[in-house]
C-alpha positions as CSV (number, residue, x, y, z in Angstrom):
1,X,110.3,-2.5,-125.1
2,X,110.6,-1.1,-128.1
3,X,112.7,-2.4,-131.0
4,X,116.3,-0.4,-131.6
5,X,116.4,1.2,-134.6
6,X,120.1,0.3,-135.8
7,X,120.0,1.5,-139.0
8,X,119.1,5.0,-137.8
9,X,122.0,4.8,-135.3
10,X,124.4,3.5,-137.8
11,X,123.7,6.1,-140.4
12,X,124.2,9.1,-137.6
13,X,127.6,7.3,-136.4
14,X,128.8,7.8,-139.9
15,X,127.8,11.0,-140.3
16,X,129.9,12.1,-137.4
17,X,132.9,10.2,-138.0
18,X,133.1,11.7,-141.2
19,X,132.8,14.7,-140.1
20,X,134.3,14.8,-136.8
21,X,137.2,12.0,-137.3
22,X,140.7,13.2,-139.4
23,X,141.6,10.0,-140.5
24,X,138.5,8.4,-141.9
25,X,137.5,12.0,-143.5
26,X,140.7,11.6,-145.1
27,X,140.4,8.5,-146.6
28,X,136.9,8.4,-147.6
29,X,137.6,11.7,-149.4
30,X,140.5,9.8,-151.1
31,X,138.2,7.0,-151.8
32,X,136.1,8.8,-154.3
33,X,139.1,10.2,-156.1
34,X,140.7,6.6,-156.9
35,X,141.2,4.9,-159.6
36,X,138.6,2.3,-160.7
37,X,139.2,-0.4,-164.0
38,X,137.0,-2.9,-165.5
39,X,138.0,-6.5,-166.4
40,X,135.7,-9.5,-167.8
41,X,136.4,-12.5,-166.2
42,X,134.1,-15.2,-167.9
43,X,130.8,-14.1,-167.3
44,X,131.6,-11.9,-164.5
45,X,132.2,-8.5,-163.9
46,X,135.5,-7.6,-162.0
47,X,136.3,-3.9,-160.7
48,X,139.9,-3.4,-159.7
49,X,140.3,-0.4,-157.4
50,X,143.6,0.8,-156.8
51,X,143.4,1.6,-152.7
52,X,146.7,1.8,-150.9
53,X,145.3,2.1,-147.8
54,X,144.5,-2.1,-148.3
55,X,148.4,-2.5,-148.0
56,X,147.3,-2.9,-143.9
57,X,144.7,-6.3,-145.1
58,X,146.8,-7.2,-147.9
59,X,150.1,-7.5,-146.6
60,X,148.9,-8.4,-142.8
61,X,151.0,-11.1,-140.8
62,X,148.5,-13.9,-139.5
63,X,150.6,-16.3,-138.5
64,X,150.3,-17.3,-134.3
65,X,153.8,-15.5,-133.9
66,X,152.8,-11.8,-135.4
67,X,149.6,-12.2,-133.7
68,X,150.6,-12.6,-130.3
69,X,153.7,-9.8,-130.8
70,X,150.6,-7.3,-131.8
71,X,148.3,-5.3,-130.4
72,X,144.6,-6.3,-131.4
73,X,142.7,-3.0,-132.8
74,X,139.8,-4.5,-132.9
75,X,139.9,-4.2,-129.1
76,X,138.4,-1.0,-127.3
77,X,141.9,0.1,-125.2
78,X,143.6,0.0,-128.9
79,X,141.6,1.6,-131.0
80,X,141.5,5.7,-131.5
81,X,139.7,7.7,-128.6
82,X,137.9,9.5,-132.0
83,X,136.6,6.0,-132.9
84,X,132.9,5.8,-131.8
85,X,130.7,2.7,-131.4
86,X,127.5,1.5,-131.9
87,X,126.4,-1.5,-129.4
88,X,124.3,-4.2,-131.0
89,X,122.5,-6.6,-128.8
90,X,125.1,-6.7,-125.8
91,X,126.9,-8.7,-128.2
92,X,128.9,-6.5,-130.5
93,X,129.9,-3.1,-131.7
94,X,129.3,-1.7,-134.7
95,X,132.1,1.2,-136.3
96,X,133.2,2.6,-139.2
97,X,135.9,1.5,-140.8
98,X,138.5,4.1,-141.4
99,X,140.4,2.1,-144.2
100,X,137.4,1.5,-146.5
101,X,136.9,-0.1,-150.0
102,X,133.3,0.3,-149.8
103,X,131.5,4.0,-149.9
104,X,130.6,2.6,-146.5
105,X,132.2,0.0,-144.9
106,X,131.8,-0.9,-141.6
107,X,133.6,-3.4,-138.7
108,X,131.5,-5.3,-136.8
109,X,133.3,-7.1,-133.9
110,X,132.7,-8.8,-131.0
111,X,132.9,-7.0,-127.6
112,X,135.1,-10.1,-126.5
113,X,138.4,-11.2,-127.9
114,X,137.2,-14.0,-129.0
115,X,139.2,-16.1,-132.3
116,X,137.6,-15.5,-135.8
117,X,134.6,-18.7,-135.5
118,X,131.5,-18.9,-137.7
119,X,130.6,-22.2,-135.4
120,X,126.9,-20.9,-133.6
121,X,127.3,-17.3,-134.8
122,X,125.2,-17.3,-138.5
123,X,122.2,-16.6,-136.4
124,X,124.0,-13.5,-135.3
125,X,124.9,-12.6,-138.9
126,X,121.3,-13.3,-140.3
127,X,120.1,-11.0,-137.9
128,X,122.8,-8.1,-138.2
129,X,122.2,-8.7,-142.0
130,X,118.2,-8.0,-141.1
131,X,118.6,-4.8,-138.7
132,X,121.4,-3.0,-141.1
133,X,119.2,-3.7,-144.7
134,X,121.2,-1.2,-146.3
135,X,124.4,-3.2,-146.2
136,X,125.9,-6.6,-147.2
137,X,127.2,-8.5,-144.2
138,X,130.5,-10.6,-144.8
139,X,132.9,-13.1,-143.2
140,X,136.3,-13.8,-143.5
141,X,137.5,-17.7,-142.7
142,X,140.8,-17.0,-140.5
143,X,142.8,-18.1,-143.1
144,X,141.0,-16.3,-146.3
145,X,141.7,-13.0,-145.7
146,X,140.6,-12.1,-141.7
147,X,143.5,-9.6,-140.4
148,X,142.4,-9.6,-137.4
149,X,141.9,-13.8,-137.4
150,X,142.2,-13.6,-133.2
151,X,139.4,-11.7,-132.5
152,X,135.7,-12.3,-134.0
153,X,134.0,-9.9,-136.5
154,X,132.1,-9.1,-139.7
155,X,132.5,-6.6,-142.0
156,X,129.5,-4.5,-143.8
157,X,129.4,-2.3,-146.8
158,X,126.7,-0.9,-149.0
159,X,124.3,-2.8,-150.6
160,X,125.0,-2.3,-154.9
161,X,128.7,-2.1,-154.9
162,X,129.5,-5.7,-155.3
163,X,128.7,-7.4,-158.7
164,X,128.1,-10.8,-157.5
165,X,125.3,-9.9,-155.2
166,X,123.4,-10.0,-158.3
167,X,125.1,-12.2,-160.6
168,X,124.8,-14.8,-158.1
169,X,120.9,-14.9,-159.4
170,X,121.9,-15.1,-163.1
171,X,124.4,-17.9,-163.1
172,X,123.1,-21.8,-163.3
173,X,121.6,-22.8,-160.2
174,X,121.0,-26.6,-159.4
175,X,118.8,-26.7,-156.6
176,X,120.5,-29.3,-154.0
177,X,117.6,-28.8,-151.0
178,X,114.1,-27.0,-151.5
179,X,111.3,-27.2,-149.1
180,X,109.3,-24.1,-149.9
181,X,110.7,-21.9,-147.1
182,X,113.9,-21.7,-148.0
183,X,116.9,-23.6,-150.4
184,X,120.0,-24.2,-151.0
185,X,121.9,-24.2,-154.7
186,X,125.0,-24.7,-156.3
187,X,125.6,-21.7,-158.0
188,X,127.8,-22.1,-161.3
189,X,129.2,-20.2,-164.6
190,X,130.2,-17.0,-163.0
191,X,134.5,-17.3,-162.9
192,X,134.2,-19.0,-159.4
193,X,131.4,-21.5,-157.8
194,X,129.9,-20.8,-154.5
195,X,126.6,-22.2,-152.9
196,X,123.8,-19.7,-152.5
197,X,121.2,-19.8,-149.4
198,X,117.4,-17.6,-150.0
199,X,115.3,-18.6,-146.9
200,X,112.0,-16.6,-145.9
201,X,113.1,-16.7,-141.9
202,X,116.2,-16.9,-140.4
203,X,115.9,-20.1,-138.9
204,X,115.3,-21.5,-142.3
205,X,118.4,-19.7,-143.5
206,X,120.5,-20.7,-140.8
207,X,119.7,-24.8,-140.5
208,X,120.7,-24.0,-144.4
209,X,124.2,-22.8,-143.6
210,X,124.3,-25.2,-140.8
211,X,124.1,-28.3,-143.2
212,X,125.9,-26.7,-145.7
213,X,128.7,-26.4,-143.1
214,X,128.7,-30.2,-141.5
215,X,129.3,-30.9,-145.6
216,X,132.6,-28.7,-145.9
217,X,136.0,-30.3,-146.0
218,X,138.1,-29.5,-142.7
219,X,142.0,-29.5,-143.4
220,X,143.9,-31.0,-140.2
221,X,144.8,-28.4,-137.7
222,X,142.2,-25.9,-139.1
223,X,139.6,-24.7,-136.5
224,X,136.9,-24.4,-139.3
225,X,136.0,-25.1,-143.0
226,X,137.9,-22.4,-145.4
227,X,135.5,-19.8,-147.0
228,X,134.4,-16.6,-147.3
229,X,130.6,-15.6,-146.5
230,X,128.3,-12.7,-147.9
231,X,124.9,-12.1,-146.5
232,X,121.9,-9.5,-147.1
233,X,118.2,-9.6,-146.8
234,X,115.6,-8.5,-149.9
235,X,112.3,-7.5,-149.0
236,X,111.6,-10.4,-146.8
237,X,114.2,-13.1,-147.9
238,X,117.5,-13.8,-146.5
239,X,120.5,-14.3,-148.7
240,X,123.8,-16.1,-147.7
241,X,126.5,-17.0,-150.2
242,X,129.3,-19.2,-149.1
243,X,132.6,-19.8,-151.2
244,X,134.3,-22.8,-150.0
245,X,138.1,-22.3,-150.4
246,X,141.1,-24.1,-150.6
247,X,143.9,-22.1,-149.7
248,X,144.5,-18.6,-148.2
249,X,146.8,-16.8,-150.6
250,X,147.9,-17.5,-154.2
251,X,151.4,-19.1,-155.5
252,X,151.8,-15.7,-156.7
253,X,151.5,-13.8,-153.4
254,X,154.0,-11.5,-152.7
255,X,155.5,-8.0,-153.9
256,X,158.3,-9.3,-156.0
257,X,158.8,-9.8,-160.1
258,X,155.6,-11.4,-161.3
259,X,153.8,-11.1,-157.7
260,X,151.0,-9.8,-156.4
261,X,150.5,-8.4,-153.2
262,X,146.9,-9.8,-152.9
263,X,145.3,-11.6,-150.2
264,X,141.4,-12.2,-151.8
265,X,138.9,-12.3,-149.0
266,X,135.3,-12.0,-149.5
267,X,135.2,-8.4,-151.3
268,X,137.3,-9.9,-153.9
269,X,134.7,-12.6,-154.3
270,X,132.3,-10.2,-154.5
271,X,133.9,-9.3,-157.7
272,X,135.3,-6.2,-155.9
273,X,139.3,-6.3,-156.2
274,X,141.0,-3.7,-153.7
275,X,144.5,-3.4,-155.3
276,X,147.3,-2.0,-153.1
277,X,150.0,-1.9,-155.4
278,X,149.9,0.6,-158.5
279,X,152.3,-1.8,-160.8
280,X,149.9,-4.6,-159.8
281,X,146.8,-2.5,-160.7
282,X,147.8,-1.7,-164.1
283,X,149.3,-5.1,-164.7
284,X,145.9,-7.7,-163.9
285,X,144.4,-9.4,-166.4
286,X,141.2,-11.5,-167.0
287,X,143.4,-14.5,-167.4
288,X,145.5,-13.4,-163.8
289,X,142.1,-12.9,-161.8
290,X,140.7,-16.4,-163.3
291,X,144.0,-18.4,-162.1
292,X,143.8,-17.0,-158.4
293,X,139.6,-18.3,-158.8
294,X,141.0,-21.7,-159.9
295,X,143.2,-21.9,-157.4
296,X,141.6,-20.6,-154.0
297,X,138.3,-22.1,-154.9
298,X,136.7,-25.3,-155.1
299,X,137.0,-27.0,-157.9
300,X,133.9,-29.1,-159.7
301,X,135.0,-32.2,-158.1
302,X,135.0,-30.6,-154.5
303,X,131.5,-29.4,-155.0
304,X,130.5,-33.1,-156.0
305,X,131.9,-34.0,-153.1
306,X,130.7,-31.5,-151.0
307,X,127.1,-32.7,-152.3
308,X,127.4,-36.1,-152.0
309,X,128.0,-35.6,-148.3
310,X,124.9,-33.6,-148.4
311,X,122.6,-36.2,-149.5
């Protein structure tokens, strides 16, 4: 049988749901019209992009009550009849995402409402990541920044749009498992730490994450390890980066004096900030990104623990 070419279907589905579908024509026109602005946070490059459209992710009840009183719209019976699919493997559906930050952003989400689980699906990710090269794969934990944290999914946007994809590669790696195939590292010096995976196969890559995961702190009552995931392949290596958090939203969530009405997921990690709000887009600073960092992130004694329960 021959192999599906995804990458060719995926770049026709966008082509007609921009051109075919109001709403995402709409908003991907309004897209290239918004307002970018620069910040320096430590050695990282931040881009804050004012995008209203976010207000639906930023400001999105996830608590059990608001979920249960919804609709899911990641579910086929309530999601626009001009909303087309593309199947992967039997196993999910790929879409465009009509409320973009990325030139092209995509949803990738299961065909069963299942709740948001990395547990057994990085395999799935690895090789999504691997059949759609031109994008970056990411996960959201259910509680760091998943709106929909009821029904499993990814998300995918174009490869080159977020800064840490390469600054990973540039900050202070200590090497914590190497065997020639594949490693893991602590990645440090960039405004927030995060581990970084490069494997040649996706076995390699996903035993990796696997170990990495069995070494990530568990709150009580959580149904997995907080973090935020972003994954790609380059020429024939697979990249996951995982940001172990520690809490879903900031003190200073909220749309009130001295608020933000921010929810960072793994975009924001990215070093891509999609700001809702106009007052709050023109009124972050270095010093405001850095203090949401600190304290969503692991700290350096987390990631000594973390290690230690590696070894």
């Amino acid at each position: 049988m021959a192999e599906i070419d995804y990458r060719n279907q995926v770049t026709r589905l966008i082509e007609r749901q921009l051109s075919d579908w109001d709403v995402a024509k709409h908003n991907y026109g309004a897209l290239k019209a918004c307002k970018l602005r620069s910040l320096r946070v430590g050695a990282s490059s931040i881009v804050l992009q004012f995008n209203p459209e976010r207000i639906r992710s930023s400001a999105a009840k996830v608590d059990a009550a608001s979920l249960k009183s919804r609709k899911c719209f990641l579910c086929a019976q309530n999601q626009p009849v001009q909303q087309e699919t593309v199947e992967w493997n039997g196993k999910y559906k790929i879409q465009l995402n009509p409320y973009p930050i990325f030139p092209l952003h995509l949803t990738i989400s299961e065909l069963r409402h299942v709740p948001q689980r990395i547990e057994g699906r990085m395999p799935h990710m690895l090789a999504l990541a691997h059949d759609l090269s031109d994008f970056v794969l990411f996960y959201n934990g259910p509680k760091c920044g998943a709106s929909a944290p009821d029904h499993m999914h990814f998300q995918a946007g174009n490869k080159g749009f977020l800064p840490y994809c390469k600054e990973v590669f540039e900050s202070k790696l200590s090497h914590i498992d190497d065997d020639g195939d594949g490693f893991l590292a602590l990645s440090q010096g960039m405004a927030r730490m995060s581990f970084l995976i490069a494997a040649k196969t996706a076995l390699r890559a996903s035993q990796l994450f696997d170990m990495l995961e069995r070494a990530l702190p568990v709150s009580a009552g959580d149904p997995e390890p907080m973090q935020n995931i972003l994954c790609w392949t380059e020429a024939d290596t697979y990249y996951v980066v995982v940001f172990p958090r520690r809490k879903h939203r900031p003190h200073n969530y909220g749309d009130g004096a001295g608020q933000f009405m921010l929810s960072p997921a793994s975009v924001d990690m990215g070093g891509v900030w999609a700001v809702p709000v106009e007052k709050d887009f023109d009124a972050l600073t270095s010093a405001d990104v850095q203090a949401m960092f600190d304290e969503l992130c692991m700290t350096t004694d987390d990631a000594i623990n973390i290690i230690q329960r590696l070894k």
